[in-house]
C-alpha positions in Angstrom: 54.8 24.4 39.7 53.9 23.2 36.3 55.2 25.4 33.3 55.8 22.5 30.6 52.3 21.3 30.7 49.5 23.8 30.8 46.9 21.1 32.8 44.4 23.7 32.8 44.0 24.5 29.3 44.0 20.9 28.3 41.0 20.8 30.4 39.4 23.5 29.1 40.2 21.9 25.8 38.8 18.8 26.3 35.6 20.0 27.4 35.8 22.8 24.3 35.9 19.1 21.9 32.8 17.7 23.9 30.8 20.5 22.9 31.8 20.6 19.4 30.6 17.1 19.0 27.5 17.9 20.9 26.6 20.6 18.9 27.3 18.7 15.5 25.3 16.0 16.6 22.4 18.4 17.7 22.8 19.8 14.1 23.0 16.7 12.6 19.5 15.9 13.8 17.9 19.0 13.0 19.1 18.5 9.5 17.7 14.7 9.2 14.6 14.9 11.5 15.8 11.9 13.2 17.7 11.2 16.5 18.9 8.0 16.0 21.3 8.1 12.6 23.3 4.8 14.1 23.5 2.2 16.8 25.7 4.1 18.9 23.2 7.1 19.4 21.0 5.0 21.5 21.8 1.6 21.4 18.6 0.6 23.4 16.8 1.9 21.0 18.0 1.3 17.5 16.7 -2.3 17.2 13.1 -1.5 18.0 13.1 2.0 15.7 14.6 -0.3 13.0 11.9 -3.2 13.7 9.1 0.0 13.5 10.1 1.0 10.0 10.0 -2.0 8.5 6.9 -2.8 9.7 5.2 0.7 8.4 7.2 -0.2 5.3 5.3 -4.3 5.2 2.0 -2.4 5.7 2.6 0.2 3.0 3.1 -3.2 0.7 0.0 -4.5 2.1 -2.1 -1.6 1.3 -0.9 -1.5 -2.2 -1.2 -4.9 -2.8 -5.3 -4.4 -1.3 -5.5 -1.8 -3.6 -4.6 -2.9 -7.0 -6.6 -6.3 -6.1 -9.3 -4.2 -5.4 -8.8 -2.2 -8.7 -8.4 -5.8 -10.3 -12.0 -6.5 -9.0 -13.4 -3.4 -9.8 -12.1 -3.5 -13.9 -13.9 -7.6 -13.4 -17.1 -6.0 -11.9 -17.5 -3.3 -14.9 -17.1 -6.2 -17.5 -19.7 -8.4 -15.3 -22.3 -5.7 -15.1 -22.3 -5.3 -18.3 -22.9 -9.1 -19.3 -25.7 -8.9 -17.1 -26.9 -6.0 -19.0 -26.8 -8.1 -22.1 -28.7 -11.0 -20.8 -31.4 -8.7 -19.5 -31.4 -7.6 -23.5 -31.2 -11.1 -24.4 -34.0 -12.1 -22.1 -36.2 -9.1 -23.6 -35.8 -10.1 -27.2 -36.7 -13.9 -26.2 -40.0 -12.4 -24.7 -40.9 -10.3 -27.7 -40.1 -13.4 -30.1 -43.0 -15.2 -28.3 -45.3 -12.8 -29.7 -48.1 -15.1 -32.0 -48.0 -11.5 -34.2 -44.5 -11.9 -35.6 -43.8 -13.4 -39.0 -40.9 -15.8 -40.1 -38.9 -12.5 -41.0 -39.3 -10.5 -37.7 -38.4 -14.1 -35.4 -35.2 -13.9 -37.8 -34.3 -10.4 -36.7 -35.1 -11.1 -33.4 -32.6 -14.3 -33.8 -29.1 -12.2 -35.4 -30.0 -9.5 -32.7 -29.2 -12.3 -29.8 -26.5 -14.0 -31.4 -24.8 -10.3 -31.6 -25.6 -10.0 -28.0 -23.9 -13.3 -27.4 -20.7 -12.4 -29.4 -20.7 -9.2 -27.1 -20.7 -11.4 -23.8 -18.1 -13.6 -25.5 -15.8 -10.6 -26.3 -16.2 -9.2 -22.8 -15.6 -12.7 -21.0 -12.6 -13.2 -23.0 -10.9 -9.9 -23.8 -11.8 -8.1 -20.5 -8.1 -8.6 -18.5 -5.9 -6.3 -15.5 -2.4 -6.3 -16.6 -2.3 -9.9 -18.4 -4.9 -11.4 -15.7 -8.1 -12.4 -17.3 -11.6 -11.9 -16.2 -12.0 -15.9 -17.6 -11.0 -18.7 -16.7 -12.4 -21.5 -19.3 -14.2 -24.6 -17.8 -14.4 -27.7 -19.5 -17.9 -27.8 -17.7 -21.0 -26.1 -18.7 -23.0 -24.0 -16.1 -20.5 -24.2 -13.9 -20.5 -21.6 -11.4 -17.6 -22.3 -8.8 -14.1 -20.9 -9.7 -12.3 -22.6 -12.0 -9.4 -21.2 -10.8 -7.8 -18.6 -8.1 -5.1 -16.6 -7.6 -3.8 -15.6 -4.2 -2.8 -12.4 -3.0 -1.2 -10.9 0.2 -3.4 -8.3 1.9 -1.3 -8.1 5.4 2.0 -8.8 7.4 1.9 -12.0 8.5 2.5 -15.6 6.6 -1.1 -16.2 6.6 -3.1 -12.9 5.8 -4.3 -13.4 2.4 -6.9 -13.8 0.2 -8.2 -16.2 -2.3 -9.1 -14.4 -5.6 -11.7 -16.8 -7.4 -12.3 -17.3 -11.6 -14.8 -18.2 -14.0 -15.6 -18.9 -17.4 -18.6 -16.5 -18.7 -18.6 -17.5 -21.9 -21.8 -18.1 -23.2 -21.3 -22.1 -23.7 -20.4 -22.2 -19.7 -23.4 -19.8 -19.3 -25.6 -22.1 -21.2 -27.2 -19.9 -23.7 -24.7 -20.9 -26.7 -27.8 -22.1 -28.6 -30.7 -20.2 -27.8 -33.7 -20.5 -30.1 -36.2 -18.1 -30.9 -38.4 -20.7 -31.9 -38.7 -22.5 -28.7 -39.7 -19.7 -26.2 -39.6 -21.6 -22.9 -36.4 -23.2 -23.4 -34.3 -20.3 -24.1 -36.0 -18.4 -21.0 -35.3 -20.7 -18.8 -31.7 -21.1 -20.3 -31.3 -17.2 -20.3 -32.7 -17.3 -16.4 -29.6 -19.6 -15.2 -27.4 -17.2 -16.9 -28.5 -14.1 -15.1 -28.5 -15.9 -11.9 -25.4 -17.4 -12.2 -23.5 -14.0 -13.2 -25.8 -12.3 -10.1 -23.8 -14.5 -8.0 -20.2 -14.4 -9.6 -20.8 -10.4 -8.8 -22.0 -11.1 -5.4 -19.0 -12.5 -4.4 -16.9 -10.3 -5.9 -18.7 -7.7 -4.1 -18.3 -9.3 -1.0 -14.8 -9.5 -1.8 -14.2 -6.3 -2.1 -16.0 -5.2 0.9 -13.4 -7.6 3.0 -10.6 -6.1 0.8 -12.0 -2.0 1.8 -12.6 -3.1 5.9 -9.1 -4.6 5.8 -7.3 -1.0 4.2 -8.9 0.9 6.5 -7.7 -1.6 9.5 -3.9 -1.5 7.9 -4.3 2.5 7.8 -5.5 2.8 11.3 -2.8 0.4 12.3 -0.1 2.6 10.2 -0.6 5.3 11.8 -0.5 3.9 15.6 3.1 2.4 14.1 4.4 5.7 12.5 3.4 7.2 16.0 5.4 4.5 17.8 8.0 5.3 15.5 8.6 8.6 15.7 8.5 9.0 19.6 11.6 6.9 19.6 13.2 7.9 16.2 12.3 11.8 15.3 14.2 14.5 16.4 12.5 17.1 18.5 13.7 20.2 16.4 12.9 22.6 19.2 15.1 20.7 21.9 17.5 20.4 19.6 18.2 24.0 18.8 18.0 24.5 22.4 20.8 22.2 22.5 22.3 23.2 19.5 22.4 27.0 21.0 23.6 26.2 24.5 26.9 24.1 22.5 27.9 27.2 20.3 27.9 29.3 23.6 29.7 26.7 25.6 32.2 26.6 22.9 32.7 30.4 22.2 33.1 30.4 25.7 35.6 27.7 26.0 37.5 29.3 23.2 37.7 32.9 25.4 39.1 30.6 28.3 41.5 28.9 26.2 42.7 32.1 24.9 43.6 33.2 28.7 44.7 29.9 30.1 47.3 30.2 27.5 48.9 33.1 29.3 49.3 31.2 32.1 52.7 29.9 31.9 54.1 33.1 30.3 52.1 35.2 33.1 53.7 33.1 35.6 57.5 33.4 33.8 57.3 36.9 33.9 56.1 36.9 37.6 59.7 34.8 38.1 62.0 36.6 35.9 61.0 40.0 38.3 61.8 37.9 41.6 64.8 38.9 42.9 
């Protein structure tokens, strides 16, 4: 017979640190929502949880990157609109100056009217920007309708998801109707006519721009959402299993504790059951 060491009530002990540790760890997840706070807790497991957030976090970049382009484009499509509001002014004021009843005096009128217009456009093209990026980008060409130049930008995860952002210079020199003349009707209408069609396009393809930019957030939010499901199947704590297994710890361990208390007695139980042999 063992007195010395108490074999039992190490064992009891041993079990009574397991579920200490058990229960901390059950607590520990219930308090951080997540099952997997290192490698050790599922080493299986970590790498691919790890690779999951930091591809919803490379999304959540992408997104934001779509979205201030897309507010870039939208600021650039305000400014264009309005230019093409202008030349339809400009256009009207060349079609009443071809009137036979206007005098020298009223063509004038007409004339300072269109080169305020113009001064407009000029101030839109050049002053209209989205944080330091201008709306214009000056060509040494006139009525030149392709980008002068282009910026690109990142709108998904991988190397080669992105997206050409294309320039142009709508000044009125590049538009072609620097030197309209009220005097010579057919001239300037013709010149004014380039000018509307050219910005008609410039806004097309902004347009279409955008549309790509708004199909390709909602495929990056649809794909989110599959990866933060992924994600949390293998990382997230289930809070109602783990206060079931927080519970069942605390009563294993108030338990052990009751056992240790009376496996303690052992030895002196079994002294005293000596001393009164005789």
């Amino acid at each position: 017979m063992r007195l010395t060491h108490n074999m039992y009530s190490l064992s009891i002990y041993k079990t009574y640190k397991g579920r200490i540790s058990d229960g901390s760890k059950a607590l520990n997840n219930i308090s951080t929502g997540s099952k997997l706070s290192s490698a050790k807790d599922n080493p299986g497991k970590i790498g691919r949880n790890e690779t999951l957030k930091i591809q919803v976090l490379t999304n959540d970049a992408a997104s934001k990157n779509i979205q201030d382009t897309n507010s870039m484009l939208q600021t650039f499509d305000g400014s264009l609109q309005e230019i093409n509001d202008n030349l339809a002014r400009i256009k009207e004021l060349t079609v009443s100056a071809g009137s036979g009843t206007l005098s020298d005096e009223d063509k004038k009128i007409i004339q300072n009217e269109i080169d305020n217009v113009k001064k407009d456009i000029n101030d839109l093209a050049n002053n209209t920007e989205f944080n330091g990026i201008k709306l214009t980008s000056i060509s040494t060409s006139s009525l030149n309708e392709n980008p002068t130049k282009t910026i690109r930008a990142s709108i998904g995860t991988l190397s080669d998801e992105n997206i050409d952002i294309p320039f142009f210079d709508e000044t009125t020199s590049n538009l072609g109707i620097d030197s309209l003349d009220v005097n010579d009707v057919n001239t300037s209408l013709k010149s004014v006519d380039k000018a509307i069609q050219m910005v008609s396009k410039i806004i097309s393809k902004y347009g279409s721009i955008q549309n790509r930019l708004e199909g390709t957030v909602d495929y990056l939010s649809s794909k989110d959402i599959n990866v933060q499901k992924a994600q949390s199947r293998i990382g997230d704590a289930d809070i109602a299993e783990e206060m079931m297994n927080y519970s069942k710890s605390q009563l294993l361990v108030n338990s052990s504790i009751g056992l240790l208390a009376q496996s303690n007695n052992f030895p002196k139980d079994c002294l005293n059951i000596l001393a009164n042999v005789k």
